[in-house]
ZAMARGU-4260 file (C-alpha; in steps of 0.2 Angstrom, whole numbers, plus 5000, padded with zeros to 4 digits):
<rodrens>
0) 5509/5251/5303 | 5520/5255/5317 | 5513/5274/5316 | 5494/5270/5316 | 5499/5258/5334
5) 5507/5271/5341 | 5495/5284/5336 | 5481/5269/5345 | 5491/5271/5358 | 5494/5289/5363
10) 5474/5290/5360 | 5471/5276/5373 | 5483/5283/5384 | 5474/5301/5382 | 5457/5293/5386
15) 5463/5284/5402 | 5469/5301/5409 | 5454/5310/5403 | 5446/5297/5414 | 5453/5296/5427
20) 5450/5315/5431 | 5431/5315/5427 | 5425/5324/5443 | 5439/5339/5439 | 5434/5341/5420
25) 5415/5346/5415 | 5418/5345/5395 | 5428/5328/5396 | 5417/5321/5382 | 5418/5338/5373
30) 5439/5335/5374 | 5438/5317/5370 | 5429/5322/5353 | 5439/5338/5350 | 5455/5323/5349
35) 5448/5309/5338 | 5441/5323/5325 | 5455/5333/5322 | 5468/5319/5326 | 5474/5327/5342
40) 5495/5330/5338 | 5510/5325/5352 | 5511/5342/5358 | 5494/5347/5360 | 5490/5332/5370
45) 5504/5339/5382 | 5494/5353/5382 | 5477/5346/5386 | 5485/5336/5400 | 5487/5353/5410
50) 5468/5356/5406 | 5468/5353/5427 | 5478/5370/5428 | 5464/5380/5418 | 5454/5392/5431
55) 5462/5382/5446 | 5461/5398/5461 | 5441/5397/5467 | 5438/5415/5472 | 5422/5424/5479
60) 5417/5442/5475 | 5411/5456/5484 | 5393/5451/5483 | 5398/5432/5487 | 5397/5424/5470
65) 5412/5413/5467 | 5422/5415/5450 | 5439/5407/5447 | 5456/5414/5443 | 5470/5403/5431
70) 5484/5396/5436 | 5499/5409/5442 | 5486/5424/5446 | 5478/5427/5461 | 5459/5432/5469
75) 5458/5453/5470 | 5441/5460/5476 | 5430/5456/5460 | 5443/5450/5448 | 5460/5443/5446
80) 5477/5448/5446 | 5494/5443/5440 | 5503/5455/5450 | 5499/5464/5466 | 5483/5468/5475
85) 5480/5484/5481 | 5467/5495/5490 | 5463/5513/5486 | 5457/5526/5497 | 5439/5519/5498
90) 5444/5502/5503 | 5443/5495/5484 | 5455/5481/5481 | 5462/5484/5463 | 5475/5472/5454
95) 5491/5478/5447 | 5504/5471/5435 | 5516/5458/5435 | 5531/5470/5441 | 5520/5485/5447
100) 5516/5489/5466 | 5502/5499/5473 | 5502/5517/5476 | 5488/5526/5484 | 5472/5524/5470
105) 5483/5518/5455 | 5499/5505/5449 | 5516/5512/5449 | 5525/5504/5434 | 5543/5497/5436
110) 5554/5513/5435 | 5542/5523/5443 | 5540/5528/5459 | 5526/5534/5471 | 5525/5552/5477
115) 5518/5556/5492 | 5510/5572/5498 | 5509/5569/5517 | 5490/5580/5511 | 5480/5565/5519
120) 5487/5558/5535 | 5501/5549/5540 | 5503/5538/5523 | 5497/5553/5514 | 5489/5555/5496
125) 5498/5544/5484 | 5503/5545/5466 | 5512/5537/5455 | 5527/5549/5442 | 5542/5545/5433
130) 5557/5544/5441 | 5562/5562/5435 | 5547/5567/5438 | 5548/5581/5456 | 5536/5577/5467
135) 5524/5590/5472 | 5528/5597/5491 | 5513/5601/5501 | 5512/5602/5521 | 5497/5611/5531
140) 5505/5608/5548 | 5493/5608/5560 | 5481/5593/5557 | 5461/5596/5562 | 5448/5582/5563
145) 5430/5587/5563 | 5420/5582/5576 | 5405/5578/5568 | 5409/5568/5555 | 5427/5562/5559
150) 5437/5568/5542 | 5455/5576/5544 | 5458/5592/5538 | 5472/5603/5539 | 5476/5621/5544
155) 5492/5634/5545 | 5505/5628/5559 | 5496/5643/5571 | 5478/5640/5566 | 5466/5634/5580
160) 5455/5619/5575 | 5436/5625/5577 | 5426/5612/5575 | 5425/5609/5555 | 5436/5624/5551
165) 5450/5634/5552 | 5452/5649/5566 | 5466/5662/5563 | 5479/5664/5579 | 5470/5679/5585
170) 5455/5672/5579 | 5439/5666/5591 | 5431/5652/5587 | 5412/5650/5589 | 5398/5636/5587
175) 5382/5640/5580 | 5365/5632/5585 | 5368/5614/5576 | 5387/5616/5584 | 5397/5617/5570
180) 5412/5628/5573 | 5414/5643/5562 | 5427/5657/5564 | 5426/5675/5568 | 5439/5688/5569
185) 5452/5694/5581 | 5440/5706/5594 | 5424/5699/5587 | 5413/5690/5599 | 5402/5673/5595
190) 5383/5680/5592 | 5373/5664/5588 | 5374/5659/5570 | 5387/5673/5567 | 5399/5683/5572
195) 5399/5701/5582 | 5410/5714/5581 | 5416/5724/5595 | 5405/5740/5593 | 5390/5726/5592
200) 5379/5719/5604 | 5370/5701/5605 | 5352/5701/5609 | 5337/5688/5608 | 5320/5690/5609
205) 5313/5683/5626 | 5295/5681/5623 | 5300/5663/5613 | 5312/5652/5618 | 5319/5646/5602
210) 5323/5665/5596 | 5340/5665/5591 | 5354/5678/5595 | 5358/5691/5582 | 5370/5705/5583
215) 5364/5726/5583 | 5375/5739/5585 | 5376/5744/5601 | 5369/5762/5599 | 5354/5753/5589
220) 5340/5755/5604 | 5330/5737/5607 | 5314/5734/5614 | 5311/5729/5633 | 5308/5712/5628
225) 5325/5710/5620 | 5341/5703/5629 | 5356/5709/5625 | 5376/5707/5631 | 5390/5713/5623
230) 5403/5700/5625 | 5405/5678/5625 | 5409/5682/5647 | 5389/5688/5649 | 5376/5672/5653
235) 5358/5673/5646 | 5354/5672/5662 | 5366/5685/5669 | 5365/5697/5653 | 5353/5714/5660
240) 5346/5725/5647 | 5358/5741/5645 | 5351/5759/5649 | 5351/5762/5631 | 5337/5750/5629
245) 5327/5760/5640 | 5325/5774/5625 | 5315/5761/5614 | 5300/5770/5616 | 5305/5787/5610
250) 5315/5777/5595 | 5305/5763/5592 | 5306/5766/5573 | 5323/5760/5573 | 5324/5745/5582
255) 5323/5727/5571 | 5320/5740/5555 | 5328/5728/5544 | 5316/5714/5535 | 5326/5699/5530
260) 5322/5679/5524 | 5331/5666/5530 | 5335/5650/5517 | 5318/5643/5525 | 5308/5658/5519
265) 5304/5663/5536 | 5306/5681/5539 | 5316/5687/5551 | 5323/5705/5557 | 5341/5715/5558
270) 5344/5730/5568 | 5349/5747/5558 | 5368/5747/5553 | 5368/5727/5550 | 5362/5719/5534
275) 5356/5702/5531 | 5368/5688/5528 | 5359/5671/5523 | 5350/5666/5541 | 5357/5679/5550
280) 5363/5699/5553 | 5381/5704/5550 | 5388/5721/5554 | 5404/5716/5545 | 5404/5709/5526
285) 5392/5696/5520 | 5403/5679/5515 | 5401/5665/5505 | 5411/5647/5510 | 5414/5634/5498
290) 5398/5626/5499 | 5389/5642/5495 | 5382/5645/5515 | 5385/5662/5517 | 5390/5669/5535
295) 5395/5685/5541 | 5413/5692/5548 | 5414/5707/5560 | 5417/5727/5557 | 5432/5727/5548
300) 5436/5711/5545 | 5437/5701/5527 | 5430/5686/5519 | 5443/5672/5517 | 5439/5657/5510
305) 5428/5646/5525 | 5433/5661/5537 | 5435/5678/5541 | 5451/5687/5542 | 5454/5700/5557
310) 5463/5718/5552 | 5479/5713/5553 | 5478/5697/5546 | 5481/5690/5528 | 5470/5678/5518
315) 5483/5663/5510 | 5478/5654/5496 | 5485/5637/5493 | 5481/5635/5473 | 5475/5617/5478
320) 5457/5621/5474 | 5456/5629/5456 | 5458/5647/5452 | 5453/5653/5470 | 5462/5641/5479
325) 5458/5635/5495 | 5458/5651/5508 | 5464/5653/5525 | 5468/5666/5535 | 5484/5668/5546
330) 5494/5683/5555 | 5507/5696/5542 | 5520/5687/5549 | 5515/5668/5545 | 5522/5662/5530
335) 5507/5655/5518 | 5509/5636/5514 | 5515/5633/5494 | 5504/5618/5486 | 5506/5616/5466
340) 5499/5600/5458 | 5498/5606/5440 | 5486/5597/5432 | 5468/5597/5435 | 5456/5584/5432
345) 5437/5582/5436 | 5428/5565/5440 | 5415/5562/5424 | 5405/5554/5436 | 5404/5565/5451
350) 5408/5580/5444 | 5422/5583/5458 | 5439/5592/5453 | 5456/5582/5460 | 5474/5585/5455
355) 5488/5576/5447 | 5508/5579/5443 | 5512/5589/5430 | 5514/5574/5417 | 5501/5562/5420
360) 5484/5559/5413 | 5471/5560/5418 | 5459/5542/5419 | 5441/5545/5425 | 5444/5548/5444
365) 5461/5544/5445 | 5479/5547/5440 | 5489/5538/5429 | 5507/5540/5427 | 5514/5548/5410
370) 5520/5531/5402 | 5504/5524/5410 | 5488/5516/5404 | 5470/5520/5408 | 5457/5507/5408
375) 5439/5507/5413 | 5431/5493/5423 | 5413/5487/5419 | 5406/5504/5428 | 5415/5515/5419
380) 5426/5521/5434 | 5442/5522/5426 | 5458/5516/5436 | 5478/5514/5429 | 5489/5500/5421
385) 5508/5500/5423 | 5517/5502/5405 | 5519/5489/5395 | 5500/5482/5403 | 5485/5482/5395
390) 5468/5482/5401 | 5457/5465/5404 | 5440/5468/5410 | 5439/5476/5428 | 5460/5474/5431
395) 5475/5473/5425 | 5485/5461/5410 | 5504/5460/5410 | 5513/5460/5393 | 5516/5440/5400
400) 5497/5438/5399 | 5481/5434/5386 | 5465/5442/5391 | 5451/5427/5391 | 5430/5426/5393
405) 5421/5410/5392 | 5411/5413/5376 | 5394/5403/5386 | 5390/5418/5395 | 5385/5432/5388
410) 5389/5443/5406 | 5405/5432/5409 | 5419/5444/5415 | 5435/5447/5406 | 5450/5441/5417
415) 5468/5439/5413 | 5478/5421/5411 | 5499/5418/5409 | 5500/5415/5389 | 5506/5399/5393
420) 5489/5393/5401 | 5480/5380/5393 | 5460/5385/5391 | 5444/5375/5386 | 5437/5379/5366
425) 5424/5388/5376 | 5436/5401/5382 | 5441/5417/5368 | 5459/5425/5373 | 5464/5441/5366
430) 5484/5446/5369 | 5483/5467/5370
</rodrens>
């Protein structure tokens, strides 16, 4: 008898509170006949009185649809997050682990710690490594921006910037007709699109205006419409035809004997003793930079990467970009710049190579520390758990945490809860 009162009672007293907070509980009624089927116990009724701490943060996500967080985690870009949030390179904000912190595009767990390689600007290109782990050394000394598009590159400590490229110490440093620096070796002068070697010429057809400026031997005879200089110091307007040109007429088979096609189709013509280099004449090699434009480098020169390298010079690879590494030229005398990050990895999505320390993994298009986990977000872009985490949805779980998704909605979004938070019958928790 006295067991059937108090069990009146506790049931009253549950429905008063469930009452009481009517506007902060949507599935009240649901609760209420959850209790009185299953004959609710002393503890659980504990439990459902911290219903109110069930989904309590209100956050709002990129595109401005609000979602909401449980109690002890916090709003991070598109999800939650029990731990810290950080954003990568590309402004993404990401949640770490209870215990983790951020470190450039990934979670450094505890007893790890984040390498910097001083590649990218002040705070550098990030990554997280065991404690034993070395990390990598890399410094170009002189930093370049470009001016066209603003991105930082970096060059030898006596390299000239040039525009979006590198120029050796000896180097000139020319602009080609959408100005966009490109470098030419050490007694070569700037020809429009290209470069010109010292026993070259530049000339341009004067009978249009938009004729651009190629390089011709200088014993190579011209017609009396052409304009030619031999060095950057001569004007278009001060530049004179020389008195070789004068003996077009009784050569006039070997001026412009050359047929080339430019990457428009459009024909175009190179003196005798150059060849055709892409959209241009070349008296020196015919070279190819990293985005496949090729460009031509003076009498003697050599092709070195985005550049030319002047007799004299050397052509330093810095094994940062794949087997050919990323090539520059600097004087004998200037000690190349070491860069070793041992494990290549290429982005699934973009195809793009990137680099990671010797003992991490790699997780889509990021790194992830050797004791590390890689988890992939609803896009498949994959991103990097500290240990002992495991992957819930878009972010990060702590082993302190349960993994839920409110079973209503097909689309609803994983998100992580402390294993101690109460959640509705609607809600399915996984703990790994």
């Amino acid at each position: 008898m006295v067991y059937s009162i108090h069990k009146v009672i506790t049931l009253a007293l549950f429905v008063c509170v469930l009452a009481s907070h009517l506007e902060e509980i949507e599935d009240t009624n649901a609760l209420l006949q959850s209790a009185t089927s299953s004959g609710l116990s002393t503890a659980l009724s504990v439990e459902v009185s911290s219903h109110t701490a069930v989904l309590s943060v209100k956050c709002k996500n990129l595109d401005g649809v609000t979602f909401y967080c449980g109690g002890g985690s916090s709003c991070c870009g598109n999800a939650c997050t029990t731990g810290p949030c950080c954003t990568n390179y590309v402004g993404y904000d990401f949640g770490c682990g209870a215990g983790s912190k951020c470190c450039g595009n990934a979670c450094a767990a505890p007893g790890s710690k984040c390498c910097n390689t001083k590649l990218f600007g002040q705070t550098g290109y990030q990554y997280p490594a065991t404690k034993e782990t070395q990390c990598s050394k890399i410094e170009l000394s002189k930093t370049c921006a470009n001016p066209k598009t603003g991105a930082t590159f970096w060059c030898a400590a006596d390299d000239q910037c040039c525009g979006g490229a590198c120029v050796a110490k000896d180097g000139v440093c020319g602009h080609n007709e959408n100005n966009d620096g490109f470098a030419c070796a050490k007694d070569n002068f700037c020809c429009g699109n290209v470069c010109a070697s010292a026993q070259s010429k530049c000339c341009k057809d004067t009978r249009s205006a938009n004729a651009p400026w190629f390089p011709l031997t200088k014993a190579t005879a011209t017609a009396s419409y052409m304009n030619c200089h031999t060095s950057l110091l001569q004007s278009e307007a001060s530049a004179e035809v020389s008195t070789a040109s004068s003996l077009v007429v009784s050569r006039q088979s070997e001026v412009l004997s050359i047929e080339c096609t430019n990457l428009d189709g459009v024909k175009f013509y190179c003196g005798a003793g150059s060849s055709c280099c892409g959209n241009a004449c070349t008296t020196g090699p015919c070279c190819r930079n990293y985005v496949g434009y090729e460009f031509g480098c003076g009498a003697g020169s050599s092709c070195c990467g985005n550049a030319c390298a002047a007799p004299g010079s050397k052509c330093c690879n810095t094994n940062l970009f794949g087997k050919t590494g990323y090539q520059y030229p600097v004087s004998k005398e200037t000690e190349c710049s070491e860069v070793e990050l041992s494990k290549t990895c290429k982005n699934p999505k973009t195809g793009a190579t990137f680099w990671c320390a010797a003992d991490d993994q790699c997780c889509g298009g990021a790194c992830v520390a050797k004791d590390g986990r890689c988890c992939h977000n609803e896009n498949h872009d994959g991103f990097a758990c500290a240990k002992d985490n495991f992957c819930c949805g878009n972010v990060c779980a702590s082993a302190q945490s349960k993994c839920c998704k409110d079973t209503r909605d097909p689309n609803a979004a994983w998100f992580p809860l402390t294993k101690a938070t109460a959640t509705a019958s609607y809600m399915t928790c996984s703990h790994s």
